[in-house]
ZAGULO-923529 format. One line per 5 residues: number of its first residue (from 1); their letters; for each residue x, y, z of N, C-alpha, C. Coordinates in Angstrom, 3 decimals, padded with zeros to 6 digits, always signed. Atoms other than C-alpha are relative to their C-alpha. Example, Ala and Ser with C-alpha at 12.3 -4.5 7.8 and 13.67 -1.06 7.14 Angstrom:
% residues 2
1	AS	+000.890/-001.190/+000.000/+012.300/-004.500/+007.800/+000.900/+001.200/+000.000 | -000.820/-001.190/-000.060/+013.670/-001.060/+007.140/-000.770/+001.090/+000.730
% end
This chain:
% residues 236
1	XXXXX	-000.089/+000.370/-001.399/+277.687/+014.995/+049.019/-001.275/-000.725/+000.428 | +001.017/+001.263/+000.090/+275.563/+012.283/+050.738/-001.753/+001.749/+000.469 | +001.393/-000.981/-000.253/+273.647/+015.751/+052.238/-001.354/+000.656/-001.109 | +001.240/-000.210/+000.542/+271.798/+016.006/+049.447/-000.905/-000.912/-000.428 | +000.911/+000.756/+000.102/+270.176/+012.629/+049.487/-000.945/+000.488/+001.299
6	XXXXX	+001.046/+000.356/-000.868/+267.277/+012.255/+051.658/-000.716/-000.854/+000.416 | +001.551/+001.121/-000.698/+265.016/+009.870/+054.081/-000.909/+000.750/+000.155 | +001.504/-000.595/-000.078/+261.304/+010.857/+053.921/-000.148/-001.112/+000.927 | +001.611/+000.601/-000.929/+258.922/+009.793/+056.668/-000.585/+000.855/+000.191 | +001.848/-000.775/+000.627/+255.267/+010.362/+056.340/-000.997/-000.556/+001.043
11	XXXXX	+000.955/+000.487/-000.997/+252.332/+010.258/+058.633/-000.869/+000.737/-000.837 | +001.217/-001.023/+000.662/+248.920/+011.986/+057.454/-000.748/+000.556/+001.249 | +000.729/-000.474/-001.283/+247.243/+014.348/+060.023/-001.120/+000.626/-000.526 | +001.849/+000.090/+000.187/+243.603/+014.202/+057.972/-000.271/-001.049/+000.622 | +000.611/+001.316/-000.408/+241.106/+011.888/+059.165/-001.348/+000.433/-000.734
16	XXXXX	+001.207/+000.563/+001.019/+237.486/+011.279/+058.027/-000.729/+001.559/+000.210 | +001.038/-001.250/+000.153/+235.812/+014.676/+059.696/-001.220/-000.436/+001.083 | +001.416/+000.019/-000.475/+232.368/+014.609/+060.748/-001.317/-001.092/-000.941 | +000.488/+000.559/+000.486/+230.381/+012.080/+059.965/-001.338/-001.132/+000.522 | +001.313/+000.563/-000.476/+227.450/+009.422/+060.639/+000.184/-000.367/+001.579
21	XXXXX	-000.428/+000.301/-001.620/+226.790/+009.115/+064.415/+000.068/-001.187/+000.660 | -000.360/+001.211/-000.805/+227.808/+006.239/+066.552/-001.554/-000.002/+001.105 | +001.127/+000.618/-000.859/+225.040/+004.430/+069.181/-000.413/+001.385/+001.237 | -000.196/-000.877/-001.004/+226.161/+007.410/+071.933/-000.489/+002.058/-000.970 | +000.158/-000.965/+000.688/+225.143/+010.175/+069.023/+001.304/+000.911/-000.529
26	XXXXX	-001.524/-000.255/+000.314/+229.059/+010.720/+068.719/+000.152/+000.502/-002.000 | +000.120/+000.159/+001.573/+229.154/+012.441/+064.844/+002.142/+000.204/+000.009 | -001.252/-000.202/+000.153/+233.076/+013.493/+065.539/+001.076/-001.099/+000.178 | -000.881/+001.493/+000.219/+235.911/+010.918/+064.075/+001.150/+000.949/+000.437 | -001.266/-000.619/-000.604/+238.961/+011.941/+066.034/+001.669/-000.372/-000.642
31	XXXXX	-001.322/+000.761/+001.191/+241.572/+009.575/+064.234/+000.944/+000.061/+001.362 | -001.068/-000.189/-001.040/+243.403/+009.629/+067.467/+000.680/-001.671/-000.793 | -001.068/+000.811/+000.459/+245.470/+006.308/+065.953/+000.092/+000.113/-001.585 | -000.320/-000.020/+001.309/+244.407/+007.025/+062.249/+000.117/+001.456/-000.241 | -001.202/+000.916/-000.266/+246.590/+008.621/+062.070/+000.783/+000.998/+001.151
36	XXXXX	-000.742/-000.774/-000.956/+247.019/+010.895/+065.060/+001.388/-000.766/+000.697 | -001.031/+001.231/-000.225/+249.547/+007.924/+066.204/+001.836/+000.223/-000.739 | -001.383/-000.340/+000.864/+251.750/+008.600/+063.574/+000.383/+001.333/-000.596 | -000.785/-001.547/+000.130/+252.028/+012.425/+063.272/+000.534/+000.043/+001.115 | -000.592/-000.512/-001.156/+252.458/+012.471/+066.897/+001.715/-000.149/+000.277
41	XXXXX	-001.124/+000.877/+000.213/+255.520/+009.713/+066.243/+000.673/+000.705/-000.703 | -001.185/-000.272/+000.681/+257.071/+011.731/+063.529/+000.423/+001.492/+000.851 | -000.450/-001.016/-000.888/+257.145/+014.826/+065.902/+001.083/-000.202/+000.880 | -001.142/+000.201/-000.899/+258.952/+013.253/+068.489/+001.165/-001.179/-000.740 | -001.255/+000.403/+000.672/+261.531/+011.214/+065.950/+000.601/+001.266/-000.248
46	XXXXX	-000.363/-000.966/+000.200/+261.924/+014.384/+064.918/+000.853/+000.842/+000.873 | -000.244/-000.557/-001.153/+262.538/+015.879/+068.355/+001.330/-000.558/+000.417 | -001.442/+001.064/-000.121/+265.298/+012.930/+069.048/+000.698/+000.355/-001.176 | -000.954/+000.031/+000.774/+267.144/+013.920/+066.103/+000.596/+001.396/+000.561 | -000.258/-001.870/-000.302/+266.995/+018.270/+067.457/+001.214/-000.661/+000.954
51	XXXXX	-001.028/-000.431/-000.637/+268.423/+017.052/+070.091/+001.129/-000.800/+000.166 | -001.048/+000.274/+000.338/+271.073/+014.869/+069.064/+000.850/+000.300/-000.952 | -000.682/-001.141/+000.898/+272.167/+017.800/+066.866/+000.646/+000.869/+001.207 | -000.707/-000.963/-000.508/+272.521/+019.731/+069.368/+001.249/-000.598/+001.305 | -001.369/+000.383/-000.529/+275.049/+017.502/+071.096/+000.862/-000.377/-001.083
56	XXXXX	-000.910/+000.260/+001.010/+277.032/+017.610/+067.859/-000.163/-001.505/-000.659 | +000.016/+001.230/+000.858/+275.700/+014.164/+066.105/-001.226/+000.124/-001.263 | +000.613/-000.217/+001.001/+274.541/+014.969/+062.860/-000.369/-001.119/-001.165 | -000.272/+000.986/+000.866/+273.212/+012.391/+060.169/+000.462/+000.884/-001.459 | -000.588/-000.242/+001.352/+274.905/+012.325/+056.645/-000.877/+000.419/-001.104
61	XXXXX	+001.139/-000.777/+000.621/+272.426/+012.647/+054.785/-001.622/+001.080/+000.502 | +001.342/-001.201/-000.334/+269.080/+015.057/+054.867/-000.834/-001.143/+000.332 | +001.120/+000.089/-000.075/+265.935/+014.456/+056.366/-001.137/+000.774/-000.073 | +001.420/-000.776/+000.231/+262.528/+015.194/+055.648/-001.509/-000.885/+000.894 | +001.439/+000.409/-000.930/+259.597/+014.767/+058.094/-001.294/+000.687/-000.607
66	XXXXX	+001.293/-000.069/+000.994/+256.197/+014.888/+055.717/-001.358/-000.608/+000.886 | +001.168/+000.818/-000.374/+253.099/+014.741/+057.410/-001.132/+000.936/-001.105 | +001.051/-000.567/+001.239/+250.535/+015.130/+054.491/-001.438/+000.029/+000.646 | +001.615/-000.261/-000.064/+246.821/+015.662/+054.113/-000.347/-000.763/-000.930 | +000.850/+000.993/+000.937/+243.956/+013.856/+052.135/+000.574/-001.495/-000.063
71	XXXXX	+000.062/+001.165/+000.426/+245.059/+010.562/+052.520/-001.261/-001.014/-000.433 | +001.406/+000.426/+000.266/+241.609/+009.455/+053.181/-000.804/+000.155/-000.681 | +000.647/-000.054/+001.073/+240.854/+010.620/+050.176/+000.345/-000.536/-001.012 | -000.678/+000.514/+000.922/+242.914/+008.680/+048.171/+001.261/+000.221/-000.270 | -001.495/-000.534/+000.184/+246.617/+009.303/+049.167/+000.227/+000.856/-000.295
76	XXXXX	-000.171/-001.226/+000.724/+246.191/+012.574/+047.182/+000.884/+000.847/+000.621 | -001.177/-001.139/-000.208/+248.900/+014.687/+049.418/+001.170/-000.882/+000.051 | -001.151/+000.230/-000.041/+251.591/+012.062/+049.188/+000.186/-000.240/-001.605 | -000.151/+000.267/+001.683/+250.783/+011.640/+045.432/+000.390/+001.759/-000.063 | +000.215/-001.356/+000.018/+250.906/+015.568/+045.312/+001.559/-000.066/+000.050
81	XXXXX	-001.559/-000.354/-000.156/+254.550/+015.403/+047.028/+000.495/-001.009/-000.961 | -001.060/+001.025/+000.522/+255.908/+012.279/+045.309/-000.239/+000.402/-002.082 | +000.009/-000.919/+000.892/+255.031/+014.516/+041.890/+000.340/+000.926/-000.342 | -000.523/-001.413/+000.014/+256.113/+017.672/+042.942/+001.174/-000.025/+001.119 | -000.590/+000.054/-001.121/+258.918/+016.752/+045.527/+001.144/+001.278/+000.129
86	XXXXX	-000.744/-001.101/-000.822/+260.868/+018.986/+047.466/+001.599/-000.157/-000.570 | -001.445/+000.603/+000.554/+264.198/+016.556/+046.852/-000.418/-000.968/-000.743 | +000.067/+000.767/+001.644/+264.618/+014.854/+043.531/-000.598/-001.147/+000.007 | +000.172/+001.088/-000.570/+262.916/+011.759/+043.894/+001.439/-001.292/-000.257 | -002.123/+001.204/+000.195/+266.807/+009.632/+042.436/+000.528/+000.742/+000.650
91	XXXXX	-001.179/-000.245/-001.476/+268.053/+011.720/+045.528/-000.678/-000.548/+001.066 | +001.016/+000.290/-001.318/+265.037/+010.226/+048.099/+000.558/-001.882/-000.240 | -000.563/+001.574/-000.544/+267.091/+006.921/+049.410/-001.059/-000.961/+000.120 | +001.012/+001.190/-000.279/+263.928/+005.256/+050.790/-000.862/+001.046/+000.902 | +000.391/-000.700/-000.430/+261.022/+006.399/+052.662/-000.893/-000.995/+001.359
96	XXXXX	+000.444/+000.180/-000.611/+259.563/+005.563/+055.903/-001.476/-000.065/+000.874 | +001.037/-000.569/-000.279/+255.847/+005.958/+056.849/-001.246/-001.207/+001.273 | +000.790/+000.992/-001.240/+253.494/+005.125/+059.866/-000.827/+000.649/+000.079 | +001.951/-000.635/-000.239/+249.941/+005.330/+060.069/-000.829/-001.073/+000.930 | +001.174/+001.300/-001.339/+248.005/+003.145/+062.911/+001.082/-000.275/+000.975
101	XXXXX	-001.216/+000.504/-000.455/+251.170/+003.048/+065.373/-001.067/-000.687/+001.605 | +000.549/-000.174/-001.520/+248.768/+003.063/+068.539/-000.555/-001.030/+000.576 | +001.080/+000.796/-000.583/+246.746/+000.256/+069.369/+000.408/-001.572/-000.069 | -000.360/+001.587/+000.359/+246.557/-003.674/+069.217/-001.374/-000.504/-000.683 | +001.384/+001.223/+000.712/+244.537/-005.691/+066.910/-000.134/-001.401/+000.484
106	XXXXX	+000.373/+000.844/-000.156/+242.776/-008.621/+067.368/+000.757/-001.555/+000.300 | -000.806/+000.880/+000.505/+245.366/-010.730/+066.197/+000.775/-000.296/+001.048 | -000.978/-000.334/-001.205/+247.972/-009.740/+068.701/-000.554/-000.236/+001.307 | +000.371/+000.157/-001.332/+246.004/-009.529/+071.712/-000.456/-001.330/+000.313 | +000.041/+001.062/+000.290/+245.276/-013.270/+071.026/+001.080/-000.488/+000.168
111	XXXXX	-001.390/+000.953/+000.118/+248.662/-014.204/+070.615/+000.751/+000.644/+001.547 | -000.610/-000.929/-001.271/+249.725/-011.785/+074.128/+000.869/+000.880/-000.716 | -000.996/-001.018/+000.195/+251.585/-009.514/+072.207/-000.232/+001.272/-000.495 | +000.617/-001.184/-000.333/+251.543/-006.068/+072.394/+001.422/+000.925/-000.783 | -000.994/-000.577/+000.735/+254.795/-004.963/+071.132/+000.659/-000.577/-001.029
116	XXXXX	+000.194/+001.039/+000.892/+254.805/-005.867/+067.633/-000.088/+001.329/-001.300 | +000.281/-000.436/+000.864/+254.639/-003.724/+064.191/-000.340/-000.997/-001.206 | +000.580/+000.745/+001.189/+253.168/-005.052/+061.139/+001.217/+001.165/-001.316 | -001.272/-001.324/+001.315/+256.444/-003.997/+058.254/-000.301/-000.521/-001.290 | -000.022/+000.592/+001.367/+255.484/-003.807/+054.756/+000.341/+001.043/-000.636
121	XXXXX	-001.193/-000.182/+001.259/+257.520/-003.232/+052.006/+000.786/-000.262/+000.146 | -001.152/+000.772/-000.439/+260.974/-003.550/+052.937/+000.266/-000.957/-001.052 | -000.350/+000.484/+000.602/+262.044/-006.799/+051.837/-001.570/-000.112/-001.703 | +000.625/+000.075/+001.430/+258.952/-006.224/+048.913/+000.417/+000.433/-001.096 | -000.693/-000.974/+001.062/+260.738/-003.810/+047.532/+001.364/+000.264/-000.332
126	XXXXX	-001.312/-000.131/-000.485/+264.440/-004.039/+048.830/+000.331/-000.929/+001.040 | -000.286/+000.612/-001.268/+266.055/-006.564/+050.389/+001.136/+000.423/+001.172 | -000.677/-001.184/-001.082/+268.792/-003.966/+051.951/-000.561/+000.234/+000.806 | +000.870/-001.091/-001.291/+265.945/-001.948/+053.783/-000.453/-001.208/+000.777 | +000.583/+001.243/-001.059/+264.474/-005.334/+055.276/+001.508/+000.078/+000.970
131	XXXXX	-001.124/-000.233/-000.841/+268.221/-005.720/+056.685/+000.235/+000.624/+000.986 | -000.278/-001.360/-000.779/+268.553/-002.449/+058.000/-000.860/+000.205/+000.910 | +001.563/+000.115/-000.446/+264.969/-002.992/+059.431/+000.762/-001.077/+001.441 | +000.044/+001.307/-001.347/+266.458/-006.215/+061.466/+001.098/+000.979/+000.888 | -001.032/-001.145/-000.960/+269.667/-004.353/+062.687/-000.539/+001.170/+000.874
136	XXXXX	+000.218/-001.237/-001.726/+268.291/-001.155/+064.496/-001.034/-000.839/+000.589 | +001.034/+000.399/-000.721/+265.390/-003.471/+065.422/+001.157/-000.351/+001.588 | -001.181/+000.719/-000.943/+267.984/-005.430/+067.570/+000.354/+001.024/+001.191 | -000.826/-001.140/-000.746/+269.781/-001.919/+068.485/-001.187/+000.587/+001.190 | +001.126/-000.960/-000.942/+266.139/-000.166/+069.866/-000.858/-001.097/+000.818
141	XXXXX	+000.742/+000.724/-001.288/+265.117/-003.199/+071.886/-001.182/-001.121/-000.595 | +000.980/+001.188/+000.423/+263.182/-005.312/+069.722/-001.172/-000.392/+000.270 | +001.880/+000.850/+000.051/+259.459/-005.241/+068.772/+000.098/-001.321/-000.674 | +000.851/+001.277/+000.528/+257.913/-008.174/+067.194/+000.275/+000.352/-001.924 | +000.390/-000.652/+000.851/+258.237/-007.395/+063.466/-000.796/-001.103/-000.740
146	XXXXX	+000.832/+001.057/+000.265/+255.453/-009.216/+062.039/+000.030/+000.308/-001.792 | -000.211/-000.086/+001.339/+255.292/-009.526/+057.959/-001.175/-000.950/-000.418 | +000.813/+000.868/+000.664/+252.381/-011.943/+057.485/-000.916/+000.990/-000.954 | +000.725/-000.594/+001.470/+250.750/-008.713/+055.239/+001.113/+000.318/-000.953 | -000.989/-000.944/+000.711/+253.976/-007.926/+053.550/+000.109/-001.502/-001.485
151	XXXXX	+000.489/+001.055/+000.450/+252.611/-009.877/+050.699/-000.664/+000.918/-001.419 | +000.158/-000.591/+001.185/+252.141/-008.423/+046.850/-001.799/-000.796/+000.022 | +000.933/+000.307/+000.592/+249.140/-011.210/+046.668/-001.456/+000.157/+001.341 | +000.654/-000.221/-001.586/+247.750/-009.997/+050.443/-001.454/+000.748/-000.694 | +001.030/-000.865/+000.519/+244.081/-009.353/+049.692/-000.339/+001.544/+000.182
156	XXXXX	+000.561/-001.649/-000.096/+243.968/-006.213/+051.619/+000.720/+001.084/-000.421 | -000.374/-000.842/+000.966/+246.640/-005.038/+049.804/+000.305/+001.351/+000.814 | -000.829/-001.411/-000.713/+248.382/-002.785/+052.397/+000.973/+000.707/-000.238 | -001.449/-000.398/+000.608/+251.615/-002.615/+050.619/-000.615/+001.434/-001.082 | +000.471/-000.997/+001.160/+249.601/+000.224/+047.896/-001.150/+001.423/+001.317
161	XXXXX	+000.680/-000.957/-001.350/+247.434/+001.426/+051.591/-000.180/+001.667/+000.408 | -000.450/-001.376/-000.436/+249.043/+004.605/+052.705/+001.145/+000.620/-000.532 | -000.903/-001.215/+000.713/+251.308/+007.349/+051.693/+001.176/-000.484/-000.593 | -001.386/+000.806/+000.861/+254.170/+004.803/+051.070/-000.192/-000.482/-001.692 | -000.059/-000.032/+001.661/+252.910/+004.084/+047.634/+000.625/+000.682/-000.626
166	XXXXX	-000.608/-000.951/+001.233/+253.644/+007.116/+045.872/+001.131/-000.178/+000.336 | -002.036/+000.016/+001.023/+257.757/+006.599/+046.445/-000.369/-001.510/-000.282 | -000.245/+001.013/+000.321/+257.138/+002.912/+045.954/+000.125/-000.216/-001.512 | +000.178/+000.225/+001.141/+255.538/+003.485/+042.444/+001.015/+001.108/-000.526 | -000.607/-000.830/+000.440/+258.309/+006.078/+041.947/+001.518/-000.802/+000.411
171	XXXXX	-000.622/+000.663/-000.372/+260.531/+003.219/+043.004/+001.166/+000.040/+001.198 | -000.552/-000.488/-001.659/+261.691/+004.784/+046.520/-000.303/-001.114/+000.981 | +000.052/+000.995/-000.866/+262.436/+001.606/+048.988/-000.622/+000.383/+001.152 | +000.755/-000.097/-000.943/+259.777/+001.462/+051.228/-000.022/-000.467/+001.396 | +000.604/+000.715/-000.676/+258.870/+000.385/+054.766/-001.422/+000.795/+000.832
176	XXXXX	+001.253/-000.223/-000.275/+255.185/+000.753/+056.132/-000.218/-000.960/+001.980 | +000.019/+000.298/-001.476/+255.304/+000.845/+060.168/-001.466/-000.081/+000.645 | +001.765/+000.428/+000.169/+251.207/-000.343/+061.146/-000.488/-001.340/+001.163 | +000.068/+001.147/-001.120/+249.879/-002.283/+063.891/-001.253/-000.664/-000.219 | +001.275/+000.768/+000.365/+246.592/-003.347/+062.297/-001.149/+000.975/+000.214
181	XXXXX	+000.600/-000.603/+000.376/+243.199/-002.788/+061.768/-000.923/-000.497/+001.468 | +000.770/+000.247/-001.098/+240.726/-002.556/+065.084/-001.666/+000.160/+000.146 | +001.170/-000.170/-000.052/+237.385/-002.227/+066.327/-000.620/+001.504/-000.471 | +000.644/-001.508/-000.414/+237.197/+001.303/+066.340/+001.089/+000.914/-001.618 | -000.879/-000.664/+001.231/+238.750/+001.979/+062.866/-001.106/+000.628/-000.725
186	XXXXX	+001.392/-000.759/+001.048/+236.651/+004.756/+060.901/-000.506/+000.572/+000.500 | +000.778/+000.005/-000.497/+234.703/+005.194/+063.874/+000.287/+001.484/+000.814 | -000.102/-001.118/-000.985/+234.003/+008.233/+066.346/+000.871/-000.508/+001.224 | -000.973/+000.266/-001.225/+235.670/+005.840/+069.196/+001.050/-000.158/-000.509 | -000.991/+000.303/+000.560/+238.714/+005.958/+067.491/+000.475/+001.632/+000.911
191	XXXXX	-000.388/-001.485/-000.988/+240.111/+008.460/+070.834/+001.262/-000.050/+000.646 | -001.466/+000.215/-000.061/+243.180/+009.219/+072.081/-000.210/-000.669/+001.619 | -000.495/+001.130/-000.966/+242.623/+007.118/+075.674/+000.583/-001.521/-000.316 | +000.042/+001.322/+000.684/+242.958/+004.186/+073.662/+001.333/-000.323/-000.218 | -001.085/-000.326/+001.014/+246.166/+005.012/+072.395/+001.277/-000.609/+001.103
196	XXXXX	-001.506/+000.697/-001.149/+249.253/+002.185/+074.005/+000.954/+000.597/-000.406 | -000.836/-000.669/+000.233/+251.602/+004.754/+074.523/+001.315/-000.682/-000.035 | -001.455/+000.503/-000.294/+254.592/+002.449/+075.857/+000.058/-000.533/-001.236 | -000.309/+000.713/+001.066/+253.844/+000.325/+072.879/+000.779/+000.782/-001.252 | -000.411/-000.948/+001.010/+253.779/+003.109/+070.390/+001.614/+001.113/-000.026
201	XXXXX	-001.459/-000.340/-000.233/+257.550/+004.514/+071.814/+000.847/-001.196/-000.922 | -000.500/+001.141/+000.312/+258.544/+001.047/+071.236/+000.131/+000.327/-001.482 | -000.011/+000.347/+001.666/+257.631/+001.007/+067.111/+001.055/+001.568/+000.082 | -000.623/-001.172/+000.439/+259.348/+004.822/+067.196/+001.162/-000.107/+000.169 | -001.385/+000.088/+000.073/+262.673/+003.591/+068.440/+000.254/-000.349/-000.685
206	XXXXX	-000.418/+001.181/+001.463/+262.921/+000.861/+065.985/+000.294/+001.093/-001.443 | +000.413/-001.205/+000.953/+261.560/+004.103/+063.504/+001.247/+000.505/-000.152 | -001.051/-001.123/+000.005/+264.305/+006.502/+064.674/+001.494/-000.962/-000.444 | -001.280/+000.725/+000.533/+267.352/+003.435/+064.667/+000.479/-000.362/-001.062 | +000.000/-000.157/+002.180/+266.397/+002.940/+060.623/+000.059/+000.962/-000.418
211	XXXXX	-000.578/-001.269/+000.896/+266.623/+006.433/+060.141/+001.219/+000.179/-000.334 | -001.349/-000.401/+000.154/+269.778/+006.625/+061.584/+001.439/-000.547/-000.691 | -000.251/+000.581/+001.006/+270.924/+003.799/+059.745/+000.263/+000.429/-001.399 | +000.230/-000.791/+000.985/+270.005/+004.651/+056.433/+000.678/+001.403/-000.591 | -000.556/-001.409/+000.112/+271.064/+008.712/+057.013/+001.308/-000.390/-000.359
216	XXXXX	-001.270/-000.436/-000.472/+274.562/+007.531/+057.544/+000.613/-001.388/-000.731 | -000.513/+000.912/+000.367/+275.059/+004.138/+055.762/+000.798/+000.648/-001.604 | -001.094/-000.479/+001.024/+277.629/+004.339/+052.784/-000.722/-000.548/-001.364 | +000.907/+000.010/+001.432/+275.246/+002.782/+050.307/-001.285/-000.517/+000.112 | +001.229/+000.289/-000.790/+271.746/+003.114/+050.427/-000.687/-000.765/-000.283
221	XXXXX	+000.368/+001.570/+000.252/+269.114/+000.197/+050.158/-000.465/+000.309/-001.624 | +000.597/-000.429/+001.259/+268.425/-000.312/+046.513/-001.349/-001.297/-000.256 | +001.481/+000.743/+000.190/+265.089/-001.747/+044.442/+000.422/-000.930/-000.483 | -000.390/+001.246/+000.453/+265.520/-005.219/+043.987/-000.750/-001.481/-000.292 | +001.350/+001.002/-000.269/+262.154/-006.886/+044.163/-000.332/+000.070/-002.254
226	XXXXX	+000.874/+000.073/+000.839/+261.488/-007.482/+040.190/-001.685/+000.285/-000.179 | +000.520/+000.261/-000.217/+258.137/-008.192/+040.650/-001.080/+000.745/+000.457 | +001.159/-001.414/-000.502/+256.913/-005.510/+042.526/+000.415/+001.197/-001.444 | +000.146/-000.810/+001.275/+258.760/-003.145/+039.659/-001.064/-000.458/-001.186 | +000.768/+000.817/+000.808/+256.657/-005.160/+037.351/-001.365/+000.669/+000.139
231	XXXXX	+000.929/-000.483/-000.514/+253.555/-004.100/+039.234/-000.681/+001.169/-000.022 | +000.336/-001.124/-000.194/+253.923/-000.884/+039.668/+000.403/+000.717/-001.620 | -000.600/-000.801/+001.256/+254.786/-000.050/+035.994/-000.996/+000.991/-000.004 | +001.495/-000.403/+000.468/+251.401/+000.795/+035.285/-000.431/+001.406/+000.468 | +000.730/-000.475/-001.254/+250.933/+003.233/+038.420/+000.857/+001.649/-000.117
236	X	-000.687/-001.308/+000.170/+253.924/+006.243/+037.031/-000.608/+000.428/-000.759
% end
């Protein structure tokens, strides 16, 4: 039955700790967007699914809401799960993960736009999940979906970034929900006033309309990117 596949989404609720002090003597890194942003997000996707259970609309398949630890140390709790997983990883359909949902980079606030995600993997890895990506976009009101990092030869190399690696290199169709990198990345001002809430709803509808997608579609996105399999041989 499809209930024993599964969608994973992943946020990480470590951050850096305590560390060198800022100009104001600030030594505490709060991570309010890295990646407080995106645990907060998988709480309330989460929350929208309780309670469209409890008006009788259930998805077909399972979900799993994963918010790990140590990323900032080297992914080490999504490598941990995508080693030791809960559900089989040839039962984990694809996996979803958002880390930086909160803020606007440089880029954006330049161009006026404010409601906007940065999606990588997807079509890197699957050109299904890109699909499925445009469709609920459409359905939840339509951010921006921007792709200029969704790019194997992208120097910064975000597609390998955050917790979405480990199913990628375990060949689990990815997408990586991310609004960029800001002033206050790393830093002690990295606080939750900062944090564009309307915006960050925005990327979570889009979030929740690919879940529900996905949960309930009749065949799920498969790996189809050569190229990246190629890549990642090395990395199982």
């Amino acid at each position: 039955e499809l209930k024993e596949e599964v969608v994973v989404l992943t946020s990480h609720y470590d951050h850096v700790g305590i560390g060198e002090p800022d100009s104001t003597g600030d030594r505490i890194y709060n991570g309010a967007d890295d990646d407080g942003s995106g645990t907060i997000g998988l709480l309330n996707i989460a929350k929208a699914f309780a309670v469209a259970e409890r008006k009788g609309i259930k998805p077909e398949r399972s979900i799993l809401f994963l918010n790990v630890s140590a990323e900032e140390k080297g992914l080490l709790g999504s490598r941990y799960y995508s080693d030791h997983p809960v559900f089989p990883m040839e039962k984990t359909v694809a996996n979803l993960n958002t880390d930086m949902i909160g803020r606007i980079d440089s880029t954006h606030k330049s161009e006026g736009i404010e409601k906007y995600a940065y999606i990588i993997g997807a079509e890197l890895i699957s050109s299904d999940l890109d699909s499925l990506i445009k469709v609920a976009n459409k359905q939840s009101g339509e951010i921006t979906l921007d792709k200029r990092y969704n790019d194997l030869n992208d120097p910064q190399q975000f597609y390998r970034r955050s917790d979405h690696w480990h199913f990628g290199r375990k060949k689990v169709p990815f997408a990586f929900f991310f609004t960029g990198i800001h002033e206050d990345y790393h830093r002690p001002s990295d606080e939750v006033h900062k944090i564009r809430f309307e915006k960050m709803t925005s990327i979570l509808r889009t979030m929740y309309a690919t879940t529900v997608i996905i949960a309930n579609t009749d065949t799920p996105p498969a790996v189809d990117n050569q190229q990246f399999i190629e890549i990642t041989k090395s990395d199982n």
